[in-house]
C-alpha positions as CSV (number, residue, x, y, z in Angstrom):
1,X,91.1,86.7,131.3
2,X,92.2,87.8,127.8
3,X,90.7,89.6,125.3
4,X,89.2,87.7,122.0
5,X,88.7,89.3,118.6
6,X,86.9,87.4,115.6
7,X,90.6,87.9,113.7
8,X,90.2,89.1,110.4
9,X,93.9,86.8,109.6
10,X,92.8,83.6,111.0
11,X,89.4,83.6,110.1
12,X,88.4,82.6,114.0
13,X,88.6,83.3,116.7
14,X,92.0,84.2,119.0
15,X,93.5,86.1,121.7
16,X,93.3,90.1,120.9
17,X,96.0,92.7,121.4
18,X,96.2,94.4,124.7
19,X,96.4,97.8,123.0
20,X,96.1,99.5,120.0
21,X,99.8,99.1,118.2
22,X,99.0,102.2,116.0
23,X,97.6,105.4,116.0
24,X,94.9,106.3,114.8
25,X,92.0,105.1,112.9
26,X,93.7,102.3,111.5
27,X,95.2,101.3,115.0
28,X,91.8,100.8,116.4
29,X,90.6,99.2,113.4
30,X,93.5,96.6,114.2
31,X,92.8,96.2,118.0
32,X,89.4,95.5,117.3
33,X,89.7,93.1,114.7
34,X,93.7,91.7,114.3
35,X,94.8,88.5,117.2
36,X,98.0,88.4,118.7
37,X,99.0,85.8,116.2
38,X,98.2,87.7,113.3
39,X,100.0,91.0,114.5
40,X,103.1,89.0,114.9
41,X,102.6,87.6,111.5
42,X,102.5,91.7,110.5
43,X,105.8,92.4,112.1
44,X,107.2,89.6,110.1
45,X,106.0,90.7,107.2
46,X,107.4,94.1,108.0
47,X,110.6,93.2,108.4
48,X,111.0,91.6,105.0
49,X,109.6,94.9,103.4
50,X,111.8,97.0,105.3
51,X,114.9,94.9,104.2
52,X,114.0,94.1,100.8
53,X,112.9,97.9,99.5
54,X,116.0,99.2,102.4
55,X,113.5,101.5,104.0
56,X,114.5,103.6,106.1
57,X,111.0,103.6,109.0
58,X,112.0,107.3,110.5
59,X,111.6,108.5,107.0
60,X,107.4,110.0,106.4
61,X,107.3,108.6,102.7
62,X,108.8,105.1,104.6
63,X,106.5,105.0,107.2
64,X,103.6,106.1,105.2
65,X,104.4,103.1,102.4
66,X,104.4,100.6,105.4
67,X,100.9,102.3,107.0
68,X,100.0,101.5,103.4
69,X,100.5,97.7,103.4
70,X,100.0,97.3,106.6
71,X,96.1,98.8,105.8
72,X,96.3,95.9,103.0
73,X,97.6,93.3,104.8
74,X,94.8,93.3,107.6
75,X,91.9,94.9,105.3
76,X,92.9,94.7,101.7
77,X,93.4,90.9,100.7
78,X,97.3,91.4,101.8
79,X,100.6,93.0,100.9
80,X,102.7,91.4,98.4
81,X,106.7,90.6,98.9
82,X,108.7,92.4,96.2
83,X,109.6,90.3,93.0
84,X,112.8,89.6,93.8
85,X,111.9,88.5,97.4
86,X,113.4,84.7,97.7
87,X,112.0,83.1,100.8
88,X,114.5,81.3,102.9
């Protein structure tokens, strides 16, 4: 049987991650309170960020700008695309 999580994303509900995708604080934080659905949303999100500000993710001040958003995507009312971000 799966794991549920009141999701702070959906606002219900849903399946939770099997494990915690991040260390840390913030990684439990997000097992205990992010759905599957909502994490795959994240990594979405990500992706775009990565590609729009060309981040390079084995960089510290990379990885600690995406720990950033990633803390206000889940916990502090979202992360914001750049300006010049053009949805497809």
């Amino acid at each position: 049987m799966s794991r549920t999580v009141n999701c702070v994303i959906m606002n219900k509900e849903a399946e939770g991650l099997d494990f915690a995708p991040y260390p840390g604080e913030l990684g439990q934080r997000i097992y205990d309170s992010v759905s599957k659905e909502a994490w795959q949303r994240w990594l979405g999100h990500q992706t775009m960020l990565i590609n729009e500000y060309r981040l390079t993710p084995i960089e510290p001040e990379a990885r600690k700008f995406l720990e950033t958003e990633m803390d206000k995507f889940f916990f502090g009312g979202g992360s914001a695309a750049p300006k010049e971000f053009v949805p497809k």
